[in-house]
TORKOL-933987 format. One line per field, with one value per residue: residue number from 1; x, y, z of N, C-alpha, C, CB in turn. Coordinates in steps of 0.2 Angstrom, whole numbers, plus 2048, in hexadecimal, padded with zeros to 3 digits. Glycine has a CB too. Example, Ala and Ser with C-alpha at 12.3 -4.5 7.8 and 13.67 -1.06 7.14 Angstrom:
BEGIN
i <- (1  2)
n_u <- (842  840)
n_v <- (7E4  7F5)
n_w <- (827  823)
ca_u <- (83E  844)
ca_v <- (7EA  7FB)
ca_w <- (827  824)
c_u <- (842  840)
c_v <- (7F0  800)
c_w <- (827  827)
cb_u <- (839  846)
cb_v <- (7EA  7FD)
cb_w <- (82D  81D)
This chain:
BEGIN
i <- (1  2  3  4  5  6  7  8  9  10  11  12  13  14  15  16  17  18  19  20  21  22  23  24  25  26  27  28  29  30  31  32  33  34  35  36  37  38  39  40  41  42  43  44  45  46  47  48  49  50  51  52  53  54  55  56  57  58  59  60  61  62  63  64  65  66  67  68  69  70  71  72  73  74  75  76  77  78  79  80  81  82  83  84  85  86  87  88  89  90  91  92  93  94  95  96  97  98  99  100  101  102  103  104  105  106  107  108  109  110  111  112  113  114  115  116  117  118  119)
n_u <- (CB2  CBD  CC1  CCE  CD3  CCE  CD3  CE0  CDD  CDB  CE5  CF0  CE7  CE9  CF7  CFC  CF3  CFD  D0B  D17  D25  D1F  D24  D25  D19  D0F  D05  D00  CFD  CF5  CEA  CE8  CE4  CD7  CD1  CCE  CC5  CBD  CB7  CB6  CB1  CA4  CA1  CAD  CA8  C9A  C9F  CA5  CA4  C96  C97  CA4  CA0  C96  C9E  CA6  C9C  C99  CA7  CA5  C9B  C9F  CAB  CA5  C9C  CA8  CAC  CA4  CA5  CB2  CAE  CA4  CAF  CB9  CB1  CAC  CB9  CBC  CB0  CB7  CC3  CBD  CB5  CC1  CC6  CBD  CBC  CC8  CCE  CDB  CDA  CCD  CC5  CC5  CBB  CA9  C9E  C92  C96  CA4  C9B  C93  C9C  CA1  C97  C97  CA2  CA1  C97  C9D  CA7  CA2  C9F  C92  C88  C87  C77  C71  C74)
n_v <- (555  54A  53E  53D  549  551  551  551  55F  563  55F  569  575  575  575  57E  588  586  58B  591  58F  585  577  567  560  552  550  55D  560  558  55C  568  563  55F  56B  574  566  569  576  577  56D  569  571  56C  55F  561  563  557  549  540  533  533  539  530  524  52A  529  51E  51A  51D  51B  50D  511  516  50A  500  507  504  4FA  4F7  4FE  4F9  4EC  4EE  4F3  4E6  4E1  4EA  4E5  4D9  4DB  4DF  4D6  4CF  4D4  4D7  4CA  4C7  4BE  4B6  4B0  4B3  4A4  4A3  4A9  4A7  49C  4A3  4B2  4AF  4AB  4B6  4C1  4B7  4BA  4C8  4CA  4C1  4C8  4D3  4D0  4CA  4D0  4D4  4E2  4F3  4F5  4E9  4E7)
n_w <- (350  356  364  365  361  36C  379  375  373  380  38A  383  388  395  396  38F  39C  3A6  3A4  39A  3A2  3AC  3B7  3B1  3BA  3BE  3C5  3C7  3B8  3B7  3C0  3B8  3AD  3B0  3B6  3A9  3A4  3AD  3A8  39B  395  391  386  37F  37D  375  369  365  35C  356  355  35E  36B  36D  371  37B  385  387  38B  397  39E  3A0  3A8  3B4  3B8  3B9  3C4  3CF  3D1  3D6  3DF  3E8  3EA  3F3  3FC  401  407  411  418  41A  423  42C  433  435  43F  449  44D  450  446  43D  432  425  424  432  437  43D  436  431  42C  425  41B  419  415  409  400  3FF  3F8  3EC  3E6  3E4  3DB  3D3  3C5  3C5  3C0  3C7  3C7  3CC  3D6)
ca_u <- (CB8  CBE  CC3  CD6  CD5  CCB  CD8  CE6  CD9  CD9  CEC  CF1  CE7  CEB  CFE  CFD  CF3  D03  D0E  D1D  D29  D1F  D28  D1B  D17  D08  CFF  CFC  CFB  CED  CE5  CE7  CDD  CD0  CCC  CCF  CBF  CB3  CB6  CB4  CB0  C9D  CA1  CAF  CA3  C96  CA2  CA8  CA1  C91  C9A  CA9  C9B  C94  CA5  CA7  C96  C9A  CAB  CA4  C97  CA6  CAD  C9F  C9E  CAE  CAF  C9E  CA8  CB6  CAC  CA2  CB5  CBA  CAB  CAD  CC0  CBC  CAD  CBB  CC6  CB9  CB6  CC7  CC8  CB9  CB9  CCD  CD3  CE0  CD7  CC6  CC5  CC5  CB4  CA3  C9C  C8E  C9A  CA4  C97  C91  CA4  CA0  C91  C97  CA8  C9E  C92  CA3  CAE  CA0  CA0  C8C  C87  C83  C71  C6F  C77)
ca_v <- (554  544  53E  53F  550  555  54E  556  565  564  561  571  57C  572  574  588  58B  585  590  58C  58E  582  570  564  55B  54E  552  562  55F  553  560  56F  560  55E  570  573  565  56D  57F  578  567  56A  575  568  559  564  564  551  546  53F  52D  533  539  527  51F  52C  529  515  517  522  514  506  511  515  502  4FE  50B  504  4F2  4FB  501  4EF  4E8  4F4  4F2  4E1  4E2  4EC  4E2  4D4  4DD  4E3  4D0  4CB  4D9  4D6  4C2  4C8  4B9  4B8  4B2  4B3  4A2  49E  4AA  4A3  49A  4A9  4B5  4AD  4AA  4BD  4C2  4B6  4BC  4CE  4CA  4BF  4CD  4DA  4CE  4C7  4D4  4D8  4EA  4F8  4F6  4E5  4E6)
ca_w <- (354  35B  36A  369  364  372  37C  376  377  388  38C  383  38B  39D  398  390  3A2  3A9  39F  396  3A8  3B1  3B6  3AF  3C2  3BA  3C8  3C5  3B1  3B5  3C3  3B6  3A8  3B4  3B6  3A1  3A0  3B0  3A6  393  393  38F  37F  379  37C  371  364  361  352  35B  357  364  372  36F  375  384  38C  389  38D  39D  3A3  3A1  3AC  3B9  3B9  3BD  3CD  3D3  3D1  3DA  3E8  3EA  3ED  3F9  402  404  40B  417  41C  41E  428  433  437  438  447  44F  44F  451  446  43A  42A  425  426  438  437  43C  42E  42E  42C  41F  413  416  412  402  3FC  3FD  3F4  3E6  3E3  3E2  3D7  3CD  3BF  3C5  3BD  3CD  3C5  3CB  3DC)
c_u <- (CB8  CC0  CCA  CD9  CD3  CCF  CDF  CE0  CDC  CE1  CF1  CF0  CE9  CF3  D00  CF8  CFA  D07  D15  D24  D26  D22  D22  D1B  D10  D05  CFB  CFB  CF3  CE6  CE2  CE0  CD6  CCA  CCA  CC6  CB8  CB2  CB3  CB2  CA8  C9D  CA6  CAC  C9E  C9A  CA5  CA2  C9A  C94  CA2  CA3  C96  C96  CA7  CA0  C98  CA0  CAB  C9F  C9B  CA9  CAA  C9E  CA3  CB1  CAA  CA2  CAE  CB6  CAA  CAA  CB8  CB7  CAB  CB6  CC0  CB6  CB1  CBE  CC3  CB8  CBA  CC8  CC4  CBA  CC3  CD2  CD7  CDE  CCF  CC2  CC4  CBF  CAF  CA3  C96  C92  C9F  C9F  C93  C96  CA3  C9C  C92  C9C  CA7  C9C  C99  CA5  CA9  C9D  C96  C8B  C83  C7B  C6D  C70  C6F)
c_v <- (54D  543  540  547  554  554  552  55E  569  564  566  575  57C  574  57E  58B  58A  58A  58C  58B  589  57A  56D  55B  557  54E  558  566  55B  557  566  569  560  565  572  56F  567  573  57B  571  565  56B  570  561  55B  562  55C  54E  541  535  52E  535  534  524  522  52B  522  514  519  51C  50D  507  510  50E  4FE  501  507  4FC  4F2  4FA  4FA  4EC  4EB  4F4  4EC  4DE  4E4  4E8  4DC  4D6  4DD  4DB  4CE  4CF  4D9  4CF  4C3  4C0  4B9  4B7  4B2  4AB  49D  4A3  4A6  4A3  4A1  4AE  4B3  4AB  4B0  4C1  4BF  4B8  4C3  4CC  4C8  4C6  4D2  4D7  4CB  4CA  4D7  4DF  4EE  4F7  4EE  4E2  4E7)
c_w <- (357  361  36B  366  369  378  379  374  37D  38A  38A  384  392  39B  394  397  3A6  3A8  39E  39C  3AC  3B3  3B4  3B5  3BC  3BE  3C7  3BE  3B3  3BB  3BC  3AE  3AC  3B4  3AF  3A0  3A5  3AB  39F  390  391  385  37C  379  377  369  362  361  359  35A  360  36B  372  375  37C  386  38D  38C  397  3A2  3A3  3A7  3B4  3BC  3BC  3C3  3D0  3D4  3D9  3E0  3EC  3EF  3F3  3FF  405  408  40F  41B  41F  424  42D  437  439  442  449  452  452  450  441  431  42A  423  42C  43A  438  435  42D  42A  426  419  413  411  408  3FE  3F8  3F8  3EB  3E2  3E2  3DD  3D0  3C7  3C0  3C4  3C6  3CC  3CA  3D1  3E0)
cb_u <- (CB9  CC0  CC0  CDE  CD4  CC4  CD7  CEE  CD4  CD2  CEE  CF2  CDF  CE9  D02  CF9  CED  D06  D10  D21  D29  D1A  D2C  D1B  D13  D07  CFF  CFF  D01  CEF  CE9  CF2  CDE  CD3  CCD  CD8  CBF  CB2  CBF  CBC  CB2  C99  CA4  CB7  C9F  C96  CA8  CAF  CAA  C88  C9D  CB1  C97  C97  CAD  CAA  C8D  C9A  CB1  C9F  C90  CAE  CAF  C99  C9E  CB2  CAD  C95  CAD  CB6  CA4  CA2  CBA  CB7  CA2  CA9  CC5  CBB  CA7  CBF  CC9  CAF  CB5  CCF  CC9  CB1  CB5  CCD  CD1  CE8  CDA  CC4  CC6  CCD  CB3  C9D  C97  C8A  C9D  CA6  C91  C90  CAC  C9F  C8A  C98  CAC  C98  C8A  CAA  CB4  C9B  CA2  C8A  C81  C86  C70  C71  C7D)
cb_v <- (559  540  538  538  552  554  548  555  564  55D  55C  574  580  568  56A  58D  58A  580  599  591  596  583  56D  561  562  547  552  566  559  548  564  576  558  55C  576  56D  55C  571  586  57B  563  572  57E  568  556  56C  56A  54D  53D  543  52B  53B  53F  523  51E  537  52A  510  519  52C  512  507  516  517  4FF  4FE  516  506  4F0  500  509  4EA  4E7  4FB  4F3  4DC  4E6  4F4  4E0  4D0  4E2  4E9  4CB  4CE  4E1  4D8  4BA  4CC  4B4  4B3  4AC  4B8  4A3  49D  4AC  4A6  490  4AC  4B5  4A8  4A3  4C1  4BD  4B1  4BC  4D3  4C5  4BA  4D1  4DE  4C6  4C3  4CD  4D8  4EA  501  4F5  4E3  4EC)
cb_w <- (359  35A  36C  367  361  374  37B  36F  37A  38C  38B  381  38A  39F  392  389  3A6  3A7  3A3  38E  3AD  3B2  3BD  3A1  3CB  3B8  3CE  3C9  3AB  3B9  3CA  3B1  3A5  3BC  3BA  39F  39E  3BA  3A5  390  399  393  37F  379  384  373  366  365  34A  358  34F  361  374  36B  36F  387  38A  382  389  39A  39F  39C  3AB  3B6  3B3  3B8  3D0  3CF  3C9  3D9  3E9  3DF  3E7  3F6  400  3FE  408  418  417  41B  427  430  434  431  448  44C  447  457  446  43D  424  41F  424  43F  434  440  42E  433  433  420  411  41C  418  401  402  402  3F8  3E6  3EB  3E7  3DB  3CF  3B7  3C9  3B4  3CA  3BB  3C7  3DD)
């Protein structure tokens, strides 16, 4: 099996638990997929071509990579804010020079494509 049939797999048994009355809200299509791959998502990952569970683990560590980037950036946003409100100035610019090049250091390390491994 490949991948985009496990995919539409998975969005007809998410859209017959619905049943055929129900309004199709995309949040609660994309809750009823979600429980669809905790119940069955083992046995139809078993089942597809061992080239298609290649490409989901790679495309699964692309992902992982790109939250951990995510969170990196995240982290260093609020690290500015927290300056801006402590030193209570309007850009991160009129920060001490320490303070600015801590803010820089984290922001490189989030934006500069570094892998979670390396952090």
């Amino acid at each position: 099996m490949e991948i985009d049939d496990a995919i539409e797999m998975i969005v007809r048994e998410a859209l017959r638990r619905l049943g055929p009355t129900a309004r199709l809200d995309p949040t609660l299509l994309q809750k009823q997929i979600a429980e669809v791959v905790e119940q069955q998502g083992e046995a139809i990952f078993a089942e597809l071509s061992a080239e298609a569970r290649a490409q989901l683990r790679s495309e699964g560590l692309q992902i992982r990579e790109q939250t951990a980037r995510l969170d990196r950036i995240n982290e260093a946003i609020e690290y500015g804010r927290s300056l801006i409100s402590k030193y209570k100035v309007q850009t991160l610019g009129e920060l001490p020079p320490a303070e600015q090049q801590e803010f820089a250091r984290l922001w490189v390390n989030a934006t500069g494509g570094l892998k979670p491994q390396e952090n």
